[in-house]
C-alpha positions, -999 to +999 in steps of 0.1 A: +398+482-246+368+463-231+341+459-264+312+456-236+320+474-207+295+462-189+319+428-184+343+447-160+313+451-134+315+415-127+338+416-097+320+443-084+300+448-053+260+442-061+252+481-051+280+493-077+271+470-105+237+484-105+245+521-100+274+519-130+247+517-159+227+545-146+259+566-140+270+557-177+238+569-192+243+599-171+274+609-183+262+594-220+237+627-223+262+650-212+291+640-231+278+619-263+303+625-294+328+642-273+356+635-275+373+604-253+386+623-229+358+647-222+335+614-222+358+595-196+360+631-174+321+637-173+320+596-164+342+598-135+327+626-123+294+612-124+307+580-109+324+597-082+293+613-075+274+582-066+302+572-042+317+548-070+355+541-079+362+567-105+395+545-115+378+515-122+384+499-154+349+504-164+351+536-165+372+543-198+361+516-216+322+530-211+338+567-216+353+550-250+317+540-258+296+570-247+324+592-272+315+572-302+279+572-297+258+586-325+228+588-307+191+570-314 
């Protein structure tokens, strides 16, 4: 799995390599210390949302992420 995530935006069009951060703190609030497949859900739903590929391989590495966030 991709340590930053944010790496796998580079081939991305401009438009989606902005809107993927925003997206990912989205899903982050809703689905912080879920567990991994809750997180990675709640991300592609949020992605797919904004008109983004929700099979993109951002997507579970950021859902990886958002589940073992602790918080501030």
């Amino acid at each position: 799995m991709e340590d930053d995530w944010r790496s796998l935006l580079a081939g991305l069009p401009l438009e989606q390599r902005l809107k993927a951060p925003a997206v990912s703190e989205l899903a982050r609030d809703r689905a912080m210390r879920r567990p991994p497949e809750t997180a990675a859900a709640t991300l592609r739903a949020a992605a797919a949302a904004e008109g983004l590929d929700a099979g993109h391989d951002w997507i579970p590495a950021a859902a990886a992420r958002i589940s073992a966030d602790t918080g501030p």
